[in-house]
C-alpha positions as a Markdown table, in Angstrom:
| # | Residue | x | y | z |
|---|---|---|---|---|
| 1 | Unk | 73.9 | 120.0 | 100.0 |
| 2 | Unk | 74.5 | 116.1 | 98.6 |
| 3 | Unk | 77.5 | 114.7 | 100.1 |
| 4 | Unk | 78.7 | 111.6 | 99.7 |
| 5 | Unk | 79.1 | 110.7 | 103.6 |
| 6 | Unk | 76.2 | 109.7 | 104.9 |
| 7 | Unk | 74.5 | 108.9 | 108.6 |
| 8 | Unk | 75.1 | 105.4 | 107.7 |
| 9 | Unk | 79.4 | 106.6 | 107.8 |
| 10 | Unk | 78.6 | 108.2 | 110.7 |
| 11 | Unk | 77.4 | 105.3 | 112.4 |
| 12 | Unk | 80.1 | 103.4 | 111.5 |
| 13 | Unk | 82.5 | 106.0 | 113.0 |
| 14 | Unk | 80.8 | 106.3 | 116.1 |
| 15 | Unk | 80.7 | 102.5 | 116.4 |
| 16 | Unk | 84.6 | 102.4 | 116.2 |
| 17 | Unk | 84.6 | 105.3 | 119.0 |
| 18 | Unk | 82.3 | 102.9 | 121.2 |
| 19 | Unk | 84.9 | 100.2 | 120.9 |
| 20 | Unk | 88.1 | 102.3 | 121.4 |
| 21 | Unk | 86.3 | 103.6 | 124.6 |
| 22 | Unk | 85.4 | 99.8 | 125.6 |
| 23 | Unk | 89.0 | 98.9 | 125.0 |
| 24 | Unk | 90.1 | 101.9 | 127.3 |
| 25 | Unk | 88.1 | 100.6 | 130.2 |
| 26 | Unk | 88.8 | 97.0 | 129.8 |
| 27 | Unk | 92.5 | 97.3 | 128.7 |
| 28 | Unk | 95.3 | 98.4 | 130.9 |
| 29 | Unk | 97.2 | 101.2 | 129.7 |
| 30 | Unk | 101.0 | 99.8 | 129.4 |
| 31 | Unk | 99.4 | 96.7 | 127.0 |
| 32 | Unk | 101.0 | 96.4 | 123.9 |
| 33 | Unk | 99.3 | 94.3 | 120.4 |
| 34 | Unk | 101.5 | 91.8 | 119.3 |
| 35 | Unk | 101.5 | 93.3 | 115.7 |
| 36 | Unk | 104.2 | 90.5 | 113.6 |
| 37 | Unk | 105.1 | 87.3 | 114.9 |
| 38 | Unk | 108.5 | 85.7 | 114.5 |
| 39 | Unk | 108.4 | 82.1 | 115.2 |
| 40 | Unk | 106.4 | 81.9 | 118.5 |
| 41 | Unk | 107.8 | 85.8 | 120.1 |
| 42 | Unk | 105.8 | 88.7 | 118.9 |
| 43 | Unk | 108.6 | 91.0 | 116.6 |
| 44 | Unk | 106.1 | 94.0 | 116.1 |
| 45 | Unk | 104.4 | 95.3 | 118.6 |
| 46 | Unk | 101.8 | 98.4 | 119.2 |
| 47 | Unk | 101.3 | 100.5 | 122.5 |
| 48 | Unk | 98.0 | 100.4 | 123.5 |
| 49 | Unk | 96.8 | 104.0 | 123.0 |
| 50 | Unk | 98.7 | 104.3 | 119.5 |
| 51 | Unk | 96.3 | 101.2 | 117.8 |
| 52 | Unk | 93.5 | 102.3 | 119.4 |
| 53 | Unk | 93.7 | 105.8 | 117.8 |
| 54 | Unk | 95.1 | 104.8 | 114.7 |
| 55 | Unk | 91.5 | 103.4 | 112.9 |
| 56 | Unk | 88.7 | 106.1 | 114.1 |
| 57 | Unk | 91.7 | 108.9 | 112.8 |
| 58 | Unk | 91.9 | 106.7 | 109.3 |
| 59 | Unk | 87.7 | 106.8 | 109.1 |
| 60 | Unk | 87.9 | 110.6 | 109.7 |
| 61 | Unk | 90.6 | 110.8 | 107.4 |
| 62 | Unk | 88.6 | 109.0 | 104.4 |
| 63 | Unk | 85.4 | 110.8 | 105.3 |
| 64 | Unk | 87.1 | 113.9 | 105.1 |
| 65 | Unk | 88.4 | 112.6 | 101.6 |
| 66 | Unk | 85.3 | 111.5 | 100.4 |
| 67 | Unk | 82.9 | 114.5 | 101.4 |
| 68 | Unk | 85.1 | 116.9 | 99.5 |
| 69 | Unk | 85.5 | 114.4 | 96.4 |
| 70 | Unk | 81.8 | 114.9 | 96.7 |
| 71 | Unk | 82.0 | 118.7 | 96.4 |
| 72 | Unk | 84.3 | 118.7 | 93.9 |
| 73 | Unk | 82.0 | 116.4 | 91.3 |
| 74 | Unk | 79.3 | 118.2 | 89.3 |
| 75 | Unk | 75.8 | 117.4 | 89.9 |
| 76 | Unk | 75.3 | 115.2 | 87.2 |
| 77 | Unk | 78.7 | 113.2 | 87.8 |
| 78 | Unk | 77.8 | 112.4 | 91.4 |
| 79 | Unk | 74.9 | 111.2 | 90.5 |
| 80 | Unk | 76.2 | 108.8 | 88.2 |
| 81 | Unk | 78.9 | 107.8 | 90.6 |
| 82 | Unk | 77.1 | 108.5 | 93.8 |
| 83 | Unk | 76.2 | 103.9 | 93.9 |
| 84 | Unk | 79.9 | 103.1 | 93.2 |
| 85 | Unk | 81.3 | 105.8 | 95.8 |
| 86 | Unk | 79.3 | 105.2 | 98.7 |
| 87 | Unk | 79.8 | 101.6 | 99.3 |
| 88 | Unk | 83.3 | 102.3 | 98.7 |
| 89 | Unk | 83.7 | 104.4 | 101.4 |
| 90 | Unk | 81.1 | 102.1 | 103.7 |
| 91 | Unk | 83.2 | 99.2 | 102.4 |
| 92 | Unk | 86.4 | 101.3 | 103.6 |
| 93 | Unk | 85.0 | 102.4 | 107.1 |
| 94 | Unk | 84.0 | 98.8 | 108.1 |
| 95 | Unk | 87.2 | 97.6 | 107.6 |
| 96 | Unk | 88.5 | 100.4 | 110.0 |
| 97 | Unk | 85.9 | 99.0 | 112.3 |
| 98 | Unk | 86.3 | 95.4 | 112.1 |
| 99 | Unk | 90.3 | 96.2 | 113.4 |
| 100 | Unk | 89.3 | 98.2 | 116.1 |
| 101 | Unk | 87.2 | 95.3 | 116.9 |
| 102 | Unk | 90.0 | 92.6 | 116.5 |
| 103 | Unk | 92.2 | 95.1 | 119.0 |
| 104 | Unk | 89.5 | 94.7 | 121.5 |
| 105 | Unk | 89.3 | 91.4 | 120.9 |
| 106 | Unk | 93.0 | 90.9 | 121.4 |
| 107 | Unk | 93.0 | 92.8 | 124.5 |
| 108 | Unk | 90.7 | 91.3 | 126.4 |
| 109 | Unk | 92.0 | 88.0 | 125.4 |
| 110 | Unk | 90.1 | 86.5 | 122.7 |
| 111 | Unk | 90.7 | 83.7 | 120.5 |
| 112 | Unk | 88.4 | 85.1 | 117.9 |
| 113 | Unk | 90.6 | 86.6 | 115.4 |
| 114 | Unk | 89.0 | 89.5 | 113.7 |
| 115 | Unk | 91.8 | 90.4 | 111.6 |
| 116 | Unk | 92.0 | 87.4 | 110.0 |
| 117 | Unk | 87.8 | 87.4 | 109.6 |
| 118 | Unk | 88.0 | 91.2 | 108.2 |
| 119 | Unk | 91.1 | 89.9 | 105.6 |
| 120 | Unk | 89.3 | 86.5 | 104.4 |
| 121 | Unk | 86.0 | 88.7 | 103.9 |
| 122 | Unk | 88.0 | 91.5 | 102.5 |
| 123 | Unk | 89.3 | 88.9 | 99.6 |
| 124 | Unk | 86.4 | 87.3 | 99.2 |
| 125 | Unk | 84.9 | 91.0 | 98.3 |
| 126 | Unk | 88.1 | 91.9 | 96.1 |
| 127 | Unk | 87.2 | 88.0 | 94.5 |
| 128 | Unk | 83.8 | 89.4 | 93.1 |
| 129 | Unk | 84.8 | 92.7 | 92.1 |
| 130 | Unk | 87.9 | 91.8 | 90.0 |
| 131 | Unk | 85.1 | 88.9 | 88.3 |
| 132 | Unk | 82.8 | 92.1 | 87.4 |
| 133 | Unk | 85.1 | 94.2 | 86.4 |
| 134 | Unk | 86.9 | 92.0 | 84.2 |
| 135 | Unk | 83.9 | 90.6 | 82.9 |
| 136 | Unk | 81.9 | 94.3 | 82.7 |
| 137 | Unk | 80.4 | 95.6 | 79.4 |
| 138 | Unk | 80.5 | 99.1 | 78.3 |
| 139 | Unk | 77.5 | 100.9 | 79.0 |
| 140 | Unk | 76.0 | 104.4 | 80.9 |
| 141 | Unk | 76.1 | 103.0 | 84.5 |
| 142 | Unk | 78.7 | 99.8 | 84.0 |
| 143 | Unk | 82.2 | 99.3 | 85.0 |
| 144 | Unk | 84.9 | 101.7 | 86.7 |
| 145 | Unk | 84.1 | 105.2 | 87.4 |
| 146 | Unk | 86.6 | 107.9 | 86.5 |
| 147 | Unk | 87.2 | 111.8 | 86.7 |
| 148 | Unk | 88.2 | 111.5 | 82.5 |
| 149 | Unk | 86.3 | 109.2 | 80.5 |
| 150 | Unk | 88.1 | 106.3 | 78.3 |
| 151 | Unk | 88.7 | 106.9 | 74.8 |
| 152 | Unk | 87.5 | 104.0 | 72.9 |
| 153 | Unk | 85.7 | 100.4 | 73.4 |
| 154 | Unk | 89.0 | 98.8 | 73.2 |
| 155 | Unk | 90.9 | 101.3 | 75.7 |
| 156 | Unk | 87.9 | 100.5 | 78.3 |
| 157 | Unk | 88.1 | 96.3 | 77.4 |
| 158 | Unk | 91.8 | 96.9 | 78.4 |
| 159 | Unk | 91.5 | 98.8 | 81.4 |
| 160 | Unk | 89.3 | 96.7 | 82.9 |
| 161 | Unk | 90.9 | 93.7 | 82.0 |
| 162 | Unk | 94.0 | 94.8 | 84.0 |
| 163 | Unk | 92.6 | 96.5 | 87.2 |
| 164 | Unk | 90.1 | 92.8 | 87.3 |
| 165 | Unk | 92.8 | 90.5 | 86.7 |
| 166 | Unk | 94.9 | 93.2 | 89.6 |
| 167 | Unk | 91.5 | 92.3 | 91.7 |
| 168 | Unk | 91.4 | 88.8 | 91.7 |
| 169 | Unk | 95.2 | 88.7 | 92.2 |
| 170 | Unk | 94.9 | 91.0 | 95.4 |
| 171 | Unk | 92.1 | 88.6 | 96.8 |
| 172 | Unk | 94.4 | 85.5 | 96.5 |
| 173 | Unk | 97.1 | 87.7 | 98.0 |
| 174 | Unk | 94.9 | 88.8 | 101.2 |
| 175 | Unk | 93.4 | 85.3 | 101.7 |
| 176 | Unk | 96.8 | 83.9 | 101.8 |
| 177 | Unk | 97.7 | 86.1 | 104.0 |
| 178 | Unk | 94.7 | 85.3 | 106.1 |
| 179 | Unk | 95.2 | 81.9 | 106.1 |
| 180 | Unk | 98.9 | 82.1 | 107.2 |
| 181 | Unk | 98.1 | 84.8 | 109.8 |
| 182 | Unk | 101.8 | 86.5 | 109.8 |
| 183 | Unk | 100.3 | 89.0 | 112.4 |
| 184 | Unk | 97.5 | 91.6 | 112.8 |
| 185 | Unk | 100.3 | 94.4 | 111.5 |
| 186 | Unk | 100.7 | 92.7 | 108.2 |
| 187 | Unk | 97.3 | 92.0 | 107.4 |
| 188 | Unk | 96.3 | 96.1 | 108.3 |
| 189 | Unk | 99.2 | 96.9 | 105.9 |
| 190 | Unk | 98.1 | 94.7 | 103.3 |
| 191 | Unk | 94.6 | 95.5 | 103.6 |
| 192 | Unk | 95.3 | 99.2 | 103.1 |
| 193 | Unk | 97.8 | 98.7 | 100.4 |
| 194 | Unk | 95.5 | 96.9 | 98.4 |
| 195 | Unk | 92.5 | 99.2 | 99.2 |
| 196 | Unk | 94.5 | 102.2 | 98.2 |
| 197 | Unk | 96.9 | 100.5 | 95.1 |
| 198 | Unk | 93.5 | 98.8 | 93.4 |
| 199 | Unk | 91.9 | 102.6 | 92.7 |
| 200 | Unk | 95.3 | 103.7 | 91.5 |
| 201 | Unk | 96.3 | 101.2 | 89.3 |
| 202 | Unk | 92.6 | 101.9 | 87.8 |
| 203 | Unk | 93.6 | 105.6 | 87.1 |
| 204 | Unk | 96.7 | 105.0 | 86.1 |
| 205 | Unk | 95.6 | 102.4 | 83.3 |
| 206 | Unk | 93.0 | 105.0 | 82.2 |
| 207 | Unk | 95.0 | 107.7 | 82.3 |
| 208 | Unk | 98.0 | 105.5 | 79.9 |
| 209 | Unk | 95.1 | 104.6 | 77.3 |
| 210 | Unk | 94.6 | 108.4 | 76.7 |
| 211 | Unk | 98.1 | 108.8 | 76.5 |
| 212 | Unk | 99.3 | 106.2 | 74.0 |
């Protein structure tokens, strides 16, 4: 049966497993993640096991999405969405990864500051996209994928002027925000805001053209 999780996902899951374990051996149990900074004191912070669980139960959570998004698409549509939908989700899962790497990281003491490596590549990924998209001509296999389709040339020109433009604003957003490094916590939020608000404002300005 085609699905749209493949061994490739799974690897990526089992990698962030490997590094929660790692973490559990190398990172005593009442540590807590300095999640916000205020000044030079830590405002936000995480208990140890908490962080730890929170990105392998995330990747579960969108493979679980994605491989019944899969069943619910008709042959034919998956296969016509199947290139946009699986680096999505590969995209997604190795940003779950690179935090549980940056929590590691923290707590065994590293400078290296993954968070602020997965945000700046993050925006530099959102900094392409939003180009393409606004840039994208209507074709078969070009631009945004949807569940309805778009009702005229002019509806698609607009919709994908907006959810670019929302792109390229999001990557200047997230680089910011790497730059500034307000704290692991707020780029994880960010990060997942703008991962889940992109693909919703692209729906919702699809679904608007078909209602005005």
């Amino acid at each position: 049966m085609p699905s749209l999780v493949t061994r490739f996902h799974l690897l990526l899951f089992g990698v962030t497993l490997a590094i929660a374990g790692v973490a559990l051996i190398h990172i005593p149990p009442g540590f807590v993640f300095p999640a916000h900074w205020q000044g030079s004191a830590p405002d936000w912070l995480w208990p140890r096991d908490t962080a730890l669980a929170v990105p392998p139960l995330l990747q579960l959570t969108l493979m679980a999405v994605f491989f019944f998004l899969g069943l619910a698409l008709t042959s034919g549509h998956l296969a016509r969405t199947r290139h946009i939908l699986e680096p999505a989700l590969t995209l997604l899962l190795s940003v779950g990864a690179a935090c549980q790497l940056g929590l590691l990281l923290i707590g065994i003491g590293s400078d290296f500051d993954m968070f602020r490596i997965a945000g700046a590549g993050l925006a530099l990924v959102l900094l392409v996209v939003g180009v393409v998209v606004f840039e994208a001509e209507r074709h078969s296999y070009g631009g945004l994928r949807m569940p309805w389709p778009i009702p005229s040339d002019r509806a698609w020109l607009w919709v994908h002027r907006i959810s670019g433009s929302a792109a390229v604003a999001a990557s200047v957003g997230l680089g910011w925000l790497a730059w500034t490094d307000p704290g692991p916590g707020v780029l994880v939020l960010a990060m997942a805001g703008v991962l889940a608000g992109l693909p919703l404002l692209a729906g919702v300005a699809t679904l608007a053209t078909r209602w005005l």
